[in-house]
ZAMARGU-4260 file (C-alpha; in steps of 0.2 Angstrom, whole numbers, plus 5000, padded with zeros to 4 digits):
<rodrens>
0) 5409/4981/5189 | 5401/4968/5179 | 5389/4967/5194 | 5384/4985/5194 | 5381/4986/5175
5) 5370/4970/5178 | 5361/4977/5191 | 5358/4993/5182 | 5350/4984/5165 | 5339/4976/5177
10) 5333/4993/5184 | 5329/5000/5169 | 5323/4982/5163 | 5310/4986/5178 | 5305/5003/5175
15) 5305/4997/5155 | 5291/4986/5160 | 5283/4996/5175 | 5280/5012/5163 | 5273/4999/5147
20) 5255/5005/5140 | 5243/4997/5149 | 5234/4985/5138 | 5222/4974/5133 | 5233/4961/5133
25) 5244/4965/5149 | 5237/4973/5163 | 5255/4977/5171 | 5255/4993/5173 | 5234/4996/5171
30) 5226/5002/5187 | 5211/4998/5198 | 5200/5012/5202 | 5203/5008/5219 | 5223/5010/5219
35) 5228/4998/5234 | 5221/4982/5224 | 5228/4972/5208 | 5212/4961/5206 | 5197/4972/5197
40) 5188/4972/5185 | 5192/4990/5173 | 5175/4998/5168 | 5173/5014/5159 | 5162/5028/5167
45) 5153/5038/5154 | 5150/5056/5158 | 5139/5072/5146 | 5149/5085/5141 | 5141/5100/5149
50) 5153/5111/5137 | 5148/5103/5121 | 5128/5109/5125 | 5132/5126/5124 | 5147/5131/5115
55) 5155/5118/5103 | 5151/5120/5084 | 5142/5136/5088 | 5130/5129/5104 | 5110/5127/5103
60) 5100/5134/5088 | 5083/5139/5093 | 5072/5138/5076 | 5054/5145/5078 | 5036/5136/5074
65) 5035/5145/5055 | 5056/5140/5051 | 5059/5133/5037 | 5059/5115/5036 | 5067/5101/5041
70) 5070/5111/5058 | 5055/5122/5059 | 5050/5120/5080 | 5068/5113/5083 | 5082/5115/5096
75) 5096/5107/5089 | 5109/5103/5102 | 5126/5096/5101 | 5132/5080/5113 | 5148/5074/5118
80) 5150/5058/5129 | 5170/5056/5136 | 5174/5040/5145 | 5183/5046/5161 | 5185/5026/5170
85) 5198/5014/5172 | 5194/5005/5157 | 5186/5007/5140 | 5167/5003/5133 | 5167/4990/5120
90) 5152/4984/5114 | 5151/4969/5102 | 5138/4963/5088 | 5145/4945/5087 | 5150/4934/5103
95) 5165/4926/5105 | 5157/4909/5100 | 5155/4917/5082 | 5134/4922/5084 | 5125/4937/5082
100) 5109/4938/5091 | 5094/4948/5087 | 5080/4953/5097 | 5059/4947/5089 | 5048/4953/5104
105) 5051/4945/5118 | 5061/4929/5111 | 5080/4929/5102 | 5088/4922/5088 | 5104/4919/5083
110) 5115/4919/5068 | 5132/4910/5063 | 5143/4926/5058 | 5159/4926/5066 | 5164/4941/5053
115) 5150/4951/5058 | 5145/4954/5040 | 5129/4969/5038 | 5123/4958/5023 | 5117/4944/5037
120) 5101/4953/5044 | 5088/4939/5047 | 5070/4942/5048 | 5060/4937/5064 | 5052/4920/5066
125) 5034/4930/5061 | 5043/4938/5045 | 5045/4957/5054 | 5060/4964/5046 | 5077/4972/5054
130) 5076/4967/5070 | 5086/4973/5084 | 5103/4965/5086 | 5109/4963/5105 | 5126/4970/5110
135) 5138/4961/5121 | 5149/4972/5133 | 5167/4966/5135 | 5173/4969/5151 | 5189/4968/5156
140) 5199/4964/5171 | 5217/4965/5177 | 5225/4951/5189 | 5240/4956/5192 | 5249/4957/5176
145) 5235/4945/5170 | 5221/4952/5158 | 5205/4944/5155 | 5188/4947/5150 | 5171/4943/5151
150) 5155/4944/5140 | 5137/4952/5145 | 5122/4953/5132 | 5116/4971/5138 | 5106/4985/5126
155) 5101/4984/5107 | 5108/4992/5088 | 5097/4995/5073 | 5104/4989/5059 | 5105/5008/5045
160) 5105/5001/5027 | 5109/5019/5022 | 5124/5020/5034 | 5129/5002/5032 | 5133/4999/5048
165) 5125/4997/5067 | 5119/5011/5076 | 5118/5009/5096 | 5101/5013/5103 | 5095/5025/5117
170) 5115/5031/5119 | 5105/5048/5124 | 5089/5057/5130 | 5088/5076/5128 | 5074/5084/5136
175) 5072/5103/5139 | 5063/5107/5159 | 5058/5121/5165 | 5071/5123/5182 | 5065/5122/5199
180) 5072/5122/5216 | 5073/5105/5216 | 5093/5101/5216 | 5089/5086/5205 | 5086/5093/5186
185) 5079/5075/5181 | 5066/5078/5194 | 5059/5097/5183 | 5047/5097/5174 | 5048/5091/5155
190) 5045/5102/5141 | 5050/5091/5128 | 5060/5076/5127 | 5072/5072/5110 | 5073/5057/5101
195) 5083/5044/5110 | 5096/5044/5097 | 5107/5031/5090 | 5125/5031/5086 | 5141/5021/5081
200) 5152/5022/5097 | 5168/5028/5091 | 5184/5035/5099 | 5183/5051/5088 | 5192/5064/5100
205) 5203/5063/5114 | 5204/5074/5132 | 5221/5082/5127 | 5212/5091/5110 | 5196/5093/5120
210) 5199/5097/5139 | 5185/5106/5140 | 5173/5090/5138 | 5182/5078/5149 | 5176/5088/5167
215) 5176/5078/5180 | 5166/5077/5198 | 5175/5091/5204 | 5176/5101/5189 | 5194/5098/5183
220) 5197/5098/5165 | 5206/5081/5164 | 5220/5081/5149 | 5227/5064/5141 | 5242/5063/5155
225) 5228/5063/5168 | 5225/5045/5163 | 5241/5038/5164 | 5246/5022/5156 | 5228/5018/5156
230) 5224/5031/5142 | 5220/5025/5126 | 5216/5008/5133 | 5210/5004/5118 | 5209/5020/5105
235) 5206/5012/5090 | 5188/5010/5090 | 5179/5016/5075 | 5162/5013/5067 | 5162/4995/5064
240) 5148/4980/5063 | 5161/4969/5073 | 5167/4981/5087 | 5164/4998/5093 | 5169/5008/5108
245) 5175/5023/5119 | 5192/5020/5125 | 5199/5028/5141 | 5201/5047/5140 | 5191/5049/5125
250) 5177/5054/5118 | 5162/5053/5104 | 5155/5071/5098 | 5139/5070/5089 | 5136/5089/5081
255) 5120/5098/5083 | 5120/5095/5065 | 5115/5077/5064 | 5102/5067/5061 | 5093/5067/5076
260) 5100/5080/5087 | 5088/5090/5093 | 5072/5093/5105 | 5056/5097/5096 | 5048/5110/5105
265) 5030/5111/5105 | 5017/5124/5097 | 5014/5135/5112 | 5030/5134/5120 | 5032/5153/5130
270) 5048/5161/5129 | 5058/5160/5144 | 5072/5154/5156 | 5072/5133/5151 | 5086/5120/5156
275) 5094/5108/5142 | 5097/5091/5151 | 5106/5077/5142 | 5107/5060/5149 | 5119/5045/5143
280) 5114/5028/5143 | 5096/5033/5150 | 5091/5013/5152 | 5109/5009/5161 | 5112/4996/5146
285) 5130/4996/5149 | 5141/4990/5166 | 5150/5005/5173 | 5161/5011/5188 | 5148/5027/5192
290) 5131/5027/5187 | 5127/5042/5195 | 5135/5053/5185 | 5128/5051/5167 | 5116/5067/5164
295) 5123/5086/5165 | 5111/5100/5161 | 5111/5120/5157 | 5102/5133/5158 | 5095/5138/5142
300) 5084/5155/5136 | 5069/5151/5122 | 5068/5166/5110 | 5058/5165/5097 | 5041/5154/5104
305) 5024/5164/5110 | 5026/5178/5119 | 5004/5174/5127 | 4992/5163/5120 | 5001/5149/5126
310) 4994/5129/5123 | 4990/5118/5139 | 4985/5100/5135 | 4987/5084/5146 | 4994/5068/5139
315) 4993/5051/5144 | 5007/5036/5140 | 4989/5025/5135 | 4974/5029/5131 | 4959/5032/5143
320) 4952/5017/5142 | 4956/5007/5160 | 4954/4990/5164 | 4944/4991/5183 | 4957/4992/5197
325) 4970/5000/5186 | 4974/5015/5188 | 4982/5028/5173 | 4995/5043/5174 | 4993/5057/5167
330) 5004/5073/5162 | 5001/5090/5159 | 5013/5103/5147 | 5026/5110/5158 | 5023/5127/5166
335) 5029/5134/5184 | 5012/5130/5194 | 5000/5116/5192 | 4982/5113/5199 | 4972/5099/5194
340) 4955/5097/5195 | 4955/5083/5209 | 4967/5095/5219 | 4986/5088/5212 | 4999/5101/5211
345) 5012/5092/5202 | 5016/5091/5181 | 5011/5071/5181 | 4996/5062/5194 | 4992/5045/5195
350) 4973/5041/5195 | 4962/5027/5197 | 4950/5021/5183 | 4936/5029/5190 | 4925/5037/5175
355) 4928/5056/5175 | 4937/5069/5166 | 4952/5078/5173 | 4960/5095/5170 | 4973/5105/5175
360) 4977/5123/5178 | 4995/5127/5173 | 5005/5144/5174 | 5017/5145/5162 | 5030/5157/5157
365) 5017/5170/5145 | 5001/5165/5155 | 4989/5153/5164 | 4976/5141/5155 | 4966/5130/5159
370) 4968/5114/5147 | 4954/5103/5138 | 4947/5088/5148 | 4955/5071/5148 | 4942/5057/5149
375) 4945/5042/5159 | 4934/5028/5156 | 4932/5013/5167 | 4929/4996/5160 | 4926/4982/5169
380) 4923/4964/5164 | 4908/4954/5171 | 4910/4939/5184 | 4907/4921/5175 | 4896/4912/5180
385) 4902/4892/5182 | 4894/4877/5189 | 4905/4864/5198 | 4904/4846/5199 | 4904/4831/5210
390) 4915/4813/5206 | 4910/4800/5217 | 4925/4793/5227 | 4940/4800/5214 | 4941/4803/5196
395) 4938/4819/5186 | 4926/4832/5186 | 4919/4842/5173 | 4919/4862/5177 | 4910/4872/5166
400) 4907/4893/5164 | 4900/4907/5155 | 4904/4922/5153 | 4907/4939/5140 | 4922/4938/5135
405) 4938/4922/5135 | 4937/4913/5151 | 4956/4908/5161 | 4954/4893/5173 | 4966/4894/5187
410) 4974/4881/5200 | 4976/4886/5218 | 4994/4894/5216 | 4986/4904/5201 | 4994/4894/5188
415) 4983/4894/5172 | 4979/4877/5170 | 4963/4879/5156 | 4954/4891/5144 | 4936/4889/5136
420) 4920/4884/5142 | 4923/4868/5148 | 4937/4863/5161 | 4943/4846/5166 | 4951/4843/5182
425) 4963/4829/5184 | 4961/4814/5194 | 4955/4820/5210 | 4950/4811/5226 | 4948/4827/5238
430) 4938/4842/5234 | 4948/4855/5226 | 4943/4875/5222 | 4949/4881/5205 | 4947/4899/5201
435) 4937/4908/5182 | 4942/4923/5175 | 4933/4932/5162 | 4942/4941/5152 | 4934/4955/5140
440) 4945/4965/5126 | 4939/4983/5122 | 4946/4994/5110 | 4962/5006/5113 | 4963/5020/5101
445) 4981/5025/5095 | 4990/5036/5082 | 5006/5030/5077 | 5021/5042/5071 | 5025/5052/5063
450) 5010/5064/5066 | 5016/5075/5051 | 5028/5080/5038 | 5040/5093/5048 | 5053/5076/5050
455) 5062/5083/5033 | 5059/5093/5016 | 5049/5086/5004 | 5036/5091/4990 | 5019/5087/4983
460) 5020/5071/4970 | 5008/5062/4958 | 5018/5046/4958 | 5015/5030/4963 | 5020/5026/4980
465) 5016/5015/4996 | 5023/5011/5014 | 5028/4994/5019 | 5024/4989/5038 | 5022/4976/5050
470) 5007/4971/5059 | 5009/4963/5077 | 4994/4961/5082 | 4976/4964/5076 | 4970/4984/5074
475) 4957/4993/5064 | 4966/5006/5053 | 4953/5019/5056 | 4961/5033/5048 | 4976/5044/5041
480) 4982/5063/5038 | 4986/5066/5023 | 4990/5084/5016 | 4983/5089/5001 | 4985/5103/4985
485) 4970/5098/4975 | 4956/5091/4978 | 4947/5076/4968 | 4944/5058/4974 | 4959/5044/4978
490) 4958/5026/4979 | 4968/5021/4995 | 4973/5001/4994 | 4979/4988/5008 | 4988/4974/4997
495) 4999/4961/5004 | 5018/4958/5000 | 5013/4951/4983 | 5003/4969/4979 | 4989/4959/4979
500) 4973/4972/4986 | 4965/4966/5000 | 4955/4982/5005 | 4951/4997/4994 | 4945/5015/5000
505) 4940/5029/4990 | 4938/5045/4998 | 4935/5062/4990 | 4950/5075/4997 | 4949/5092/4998
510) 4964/5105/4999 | 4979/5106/5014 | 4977/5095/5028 | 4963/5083/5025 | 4958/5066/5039
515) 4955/5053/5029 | 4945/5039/5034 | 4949/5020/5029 | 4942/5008/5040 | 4953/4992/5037
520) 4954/4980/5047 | 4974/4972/5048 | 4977/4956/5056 | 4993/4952/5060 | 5009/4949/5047
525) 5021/4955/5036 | 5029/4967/5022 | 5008/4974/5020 | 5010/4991/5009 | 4997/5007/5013
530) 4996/5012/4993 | 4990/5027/4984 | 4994/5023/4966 | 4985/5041/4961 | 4991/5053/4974
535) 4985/5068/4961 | 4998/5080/4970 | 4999/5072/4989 | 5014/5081/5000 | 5030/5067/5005
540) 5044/5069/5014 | 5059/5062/5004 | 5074/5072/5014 | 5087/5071/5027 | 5076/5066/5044
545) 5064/5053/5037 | 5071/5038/5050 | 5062/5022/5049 | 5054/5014/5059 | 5039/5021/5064
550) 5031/5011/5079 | 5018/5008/5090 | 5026/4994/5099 | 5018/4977/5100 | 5006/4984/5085
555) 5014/4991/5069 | 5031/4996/5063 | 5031/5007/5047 | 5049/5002/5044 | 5053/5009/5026
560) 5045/5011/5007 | 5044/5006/4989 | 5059/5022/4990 | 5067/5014/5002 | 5071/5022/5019
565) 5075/5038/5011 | 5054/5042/5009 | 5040/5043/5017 | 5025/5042/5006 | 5008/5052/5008
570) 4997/5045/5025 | 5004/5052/5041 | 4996/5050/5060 | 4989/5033/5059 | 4974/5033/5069
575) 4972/5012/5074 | 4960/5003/5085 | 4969/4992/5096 | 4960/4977/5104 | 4973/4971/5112
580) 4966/4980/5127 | 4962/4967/5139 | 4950/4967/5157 | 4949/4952/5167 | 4937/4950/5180
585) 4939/4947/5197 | 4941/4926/5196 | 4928/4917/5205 | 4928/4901/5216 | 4923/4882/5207
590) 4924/4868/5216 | 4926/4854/5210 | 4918/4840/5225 | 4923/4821/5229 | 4910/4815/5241
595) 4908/4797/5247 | 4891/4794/5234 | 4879/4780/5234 | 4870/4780/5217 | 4852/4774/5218
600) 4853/4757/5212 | 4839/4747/5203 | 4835/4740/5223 | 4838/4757/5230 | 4820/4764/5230
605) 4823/4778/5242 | 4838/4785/5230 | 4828/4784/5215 | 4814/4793/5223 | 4820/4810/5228
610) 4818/4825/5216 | 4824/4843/5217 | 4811/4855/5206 | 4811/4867/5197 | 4830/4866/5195
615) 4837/4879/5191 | 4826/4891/5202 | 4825/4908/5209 | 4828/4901/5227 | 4811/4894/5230
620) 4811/4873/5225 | 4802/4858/5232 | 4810/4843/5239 | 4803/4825/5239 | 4807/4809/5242
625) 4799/4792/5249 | 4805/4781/5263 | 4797/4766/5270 | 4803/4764/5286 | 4803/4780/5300
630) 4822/4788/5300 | 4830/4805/5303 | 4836/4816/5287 | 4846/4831/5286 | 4845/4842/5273
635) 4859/4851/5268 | 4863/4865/5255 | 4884/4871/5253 | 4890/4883/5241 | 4903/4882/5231
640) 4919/4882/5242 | 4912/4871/5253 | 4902/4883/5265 | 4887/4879/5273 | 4871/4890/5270
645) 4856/4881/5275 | 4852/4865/5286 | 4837/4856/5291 | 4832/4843/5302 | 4817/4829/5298
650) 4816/4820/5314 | 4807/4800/5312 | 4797/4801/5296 | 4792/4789/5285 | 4781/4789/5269
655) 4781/4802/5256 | 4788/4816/5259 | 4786/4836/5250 | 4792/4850/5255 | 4795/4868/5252
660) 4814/4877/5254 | 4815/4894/5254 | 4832/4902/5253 | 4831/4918/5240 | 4842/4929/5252
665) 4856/4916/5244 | 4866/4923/5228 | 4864/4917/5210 | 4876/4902/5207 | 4878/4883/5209
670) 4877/4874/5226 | 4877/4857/5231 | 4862/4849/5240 | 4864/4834/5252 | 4852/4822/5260
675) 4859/4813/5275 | 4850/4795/5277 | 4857/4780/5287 | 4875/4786/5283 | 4874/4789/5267
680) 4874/4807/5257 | 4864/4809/5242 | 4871/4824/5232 | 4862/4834/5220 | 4866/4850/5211
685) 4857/4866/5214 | 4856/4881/5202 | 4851/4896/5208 | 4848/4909/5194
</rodrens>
């Protein structure tokens, strides 16, 4: 008896401990995706709720070009992002050795702040301001009824001083298509494309209280018991610095409401059948089980757009200004039928620089137009022109160039071994070919954001105001929108971080939207402010929507004002020339020689006699020398990888010797001229210009 009642606590001891929540601390009773192993890593797998676009809190609001602000040329849109995997997605902003680590271009930083504290937000090395923190993905993974995890740095938050806390970037992509028969909706053609907006990740709903958003492959509402153990591995995610997450079986809603959530859709746009496409985790920043099943799209009916008239343009991601060789993309708007002028029939062609304007013919839903040219220019740097050298025996040469723009010296594997004029080669005792760039810079011309003030409400001011921005590398602020309601002059400064004015304009400004031209030149550095200390009644956004930073990346970030981040202040579509545009020519061939030479001694009358002249010449150059006794010569002329290009024969001379070479078919550059005599080479340079 005592047996059985043993035997019976240790059953239900069993199924006590085989039916325990799976957690993040025992993987017991946690599953693999694959249910035949006990050894796997549990990754989430984050879908798009196709139910959310259309239907919860009300579905898509369409607002037409003349709405009211902030949402005048707006489809708001609703997103919803279950986690349907095996485990949940926890991202991190500190590491588990206690560091935070922030992004400044292309190098990081770290910070010592195992609490995660908000109020520690370093500036970059070059002063620029909130920088993007890197997030670390926890991963998790069961052996057995062990559970471990592992870190990976992977994607980026923005720091929101007005939320206090971290906002995940590029967590979605909305774009509105026009649908095709292609079965691919990523593959249609793009209307418009939404911010890629950032959010906490938080667990804010679960399947059971929102079946309809947790849809899987095969269209099953999934419900809280569909999980098993595994759900609510680990539900307690909110919106914090330290920790944030989706755990399994639920979800994060973001209402059509927020900041953010919406497609802009552009002036021209016809009425018509369209498709609402959301993608999660666009960049696939986060490690998951299926990432082949982030996007979910439907279809979607514009209502209130143009009816004809409708507006064809083509875009570029740069400007038309292409380096030789390169070749540029461009895109027109969306419609149902393209034909470009070089004979594409798709939305987006790739094109080499050649010099030439494109158009493109597009059939939209109200009509078929014909858009304004794009201009491609080609630019194309010049080839230096060098001059190598010859070191007797071994030892170093001197390698020289000119040429337009910066000159790059390369080694044979390409490796940039020298800049400037002027290169030395190290000791050498073999001929060795380096290579010359040149390398010319040509303007790029740019408008950075916001292009208007349809971001948010706002009003006309007279007060004092100015923007704060970074500058990353050196541009001419050619000129700024502004909109105005009377019409008188404004003095526009550039001060540093101090106030000091560095630059002043003063521009007379007329009424509505005026282009105002400024003309400062900005080099790179931090905290500059754009300041109109008389706008005299100059329109502002001060409203929900205004959302620092405003980039061009690698250029400027506008990243807040003397309001804070709550206002934008007067000058809107920043037109900047960039010259960080860069050409470099094709690299030519310098060789730097090590011949076995002989220098004419004070005893050695033959060397000190011969004479190349004129040099440098067009091709045509007399040679002479004098020998005393009779002896053969050859004369020898090798370019500058060695090559040889001319040769002549003097068969048993003596005496003073003149003669005439002719060898204009050769190109312009520097050569090497050799007399041959009893053994020996006498070397000379040879520039042909």
């Amino acid at each position: 008896m005592k047996k059985s009642l043993l035997l019976i606590l240790c059953m239900l001891c069993m199924i006590q401990v085989n039916w325990a929540q799976c957690t993040l601390t025992n993987a017991t009773s946690c599953k693999c995706e694959d249910s035949l192993q006990t050894n796997c890593d549990l990754l989430p797998d984050m879908v798009v709720s196709k139910y959310a676009i259309l239907t919860y809190n009300g579905g898509p609001a369409e607002y037409s070009q003349t709405a009211p602000l902030p949402n005048r040329g707006r489809l708001t849109i609703t997103g919803s992002t279950p986690n349907l995997g095996f485990g949940p997605l926890e991202v991190k902003g500190v590491d588990q050795n206690g560091y935070q680590w922030f992004l400044c271009g292309t190098d990081t930083i770290s910070v010592y702040n195992p609490s995660a504290s908000t109020s520690i937000v370093p500036n970059c090395p070059n002063g620029a301001n909130n920088p993007h923190q890197l997030l670390i993905q926890d991963i998790y993974h069961k052996n057995g009824n062990i559970m471990t995890y592992s870190e990976r740095k992977t994607g980026h938050m923005t720091y929101h001083p007005t939320h206090s806390h971290y906002h995940v970037d590029d967590w979605e992509i909305y774009t509105l298509r026009i649908p095709t028969s292609d079965p691919n909706p990523l593959h249609w053609p793009i209307v418009s494309q939404g911010h890629k907006v950032g959010f906490c990740l938080m667990d804010y709903g679960n399947c059971s209280s929102n079946p309809q958003h947790c849809q899987d492959s095969a269209g099953n509402y999934l419900t809280n018991a569909d999980f098993g153990l595994q759900y609510n591995l680990d539900a307690n995610y909110n919106c914090s610095p330290t920790i944030q997450g989706i755990g399994v079986g639920h979800l994060d809603i973001y209402w059509n409401t927020l900041d953010g959530q919406w497609i802009p859709i552009p002036p021209g746009t016809c009425n018509g059948l369209y498709a609402i496409v959301i993608v999660v985790d666009p960049d696939d920043h986060f490690l998951e089980s299926n990432e082949n099943n982030n996007y979910t799209w439907d279809y979607w009916t514009l209502t209130q757009q143009v009816s004809s008239n409708p507006i064809v343009e083509i875009t570029s991601e740069k400007s038309g200004v292409v380096c030789q060789g390169d070749s540029i993309t461009l895109t027109a708007t969306a419609g149902t039928d393209f034909s470009w002028s070089n004979g594409a029939h798709t939305q987006s062609i790739t094109v080499p620089s050649n010099t030439m304007d494109y158009t493109c013919t597009v059939t939209t839903y109200c009509g078929t137009v014909t858009s304004p040219p794009f201009h491609v220019t080609q630019v194309s740097s010049p080839l230096p022109i060098a001059v190598g050298d010859t070191v007797c025996n071994a030892g170093i040469d001197t390698l020289t160039a000119t040429g337009s723009g910066n000159l790059n010296w390369y080694d044979g594997s390409n490796n940039l071994v020298g800049t400037g004029n002027t290169f030395y080669t190290p000791n050498i005792s073999v001929p060795t070919t380096y290579y010359v760039e040149n390398v010319t810079t040509h303007n790029d011309t740019l408008f950075a954001p916001p292009a208007d003030y349809e971001m948010s409400v706002g009003g006309y001011s007279n007060a004092s105001h100015y923007l704060v921005f970074d500058c990353f590398s050196p541009f001419n602020l050619q000129s700024v929108k502004v909109w105005s309601r009377s019409v008188g002059n404004r003095t526009i400064t550039l001060e540093d971080s101090t106030g000091a004015i560095l630059q002043t304009a003063t521009v007379n400004i007329g009424l509505d939207m005026q282009t105002v031209p400024l003309n400062f030149n900005i080099t790179p550095g931090v905290k500059y402010r754009l300041h109109c200390a008389a706008p005299d009644s100059l329109y502002r956004n001060n409203g929900n929507g205004v959302s620092f930073p405003y980039e061009v990346p690698g250029v400027v970030s506008i990243w807040s004002s003397d309001a804070g981040n709550v206002g934008y202040y007067y000058f809107y579509d920043w037109k900047i020339a960039t010259t960080n545009s860069t050409c470099p020519s094709t690299k030519v061939p310098v060789v730097a020689y090590v011949k076995p030479c002989y220098p004419a001694g004070l005893d050695d009358v033959f060397g000190q006699s011969i004479q190349v002249y004129p040099n440098p010449n067009n091709g045509n150059f007399t040679l002479s020398f004098e020998n005393s006794t009779t002896d053969n010569f050859t004369i020898q002329i090798l370019d500058c990888v060695g090559k040889l290009v001319y040769s002549k024969d003097i068969q048993n001379f003596s005496g003073k010797y003149k003669g005439d070479i002719h060898v204009k078919d050769l190109a312009k550059g520097v050569y090497m001229l050799n007399l041959n005599h009893e053994g020996k080479s006498y070397n000379t340079k040879l520039i042909i210009k």
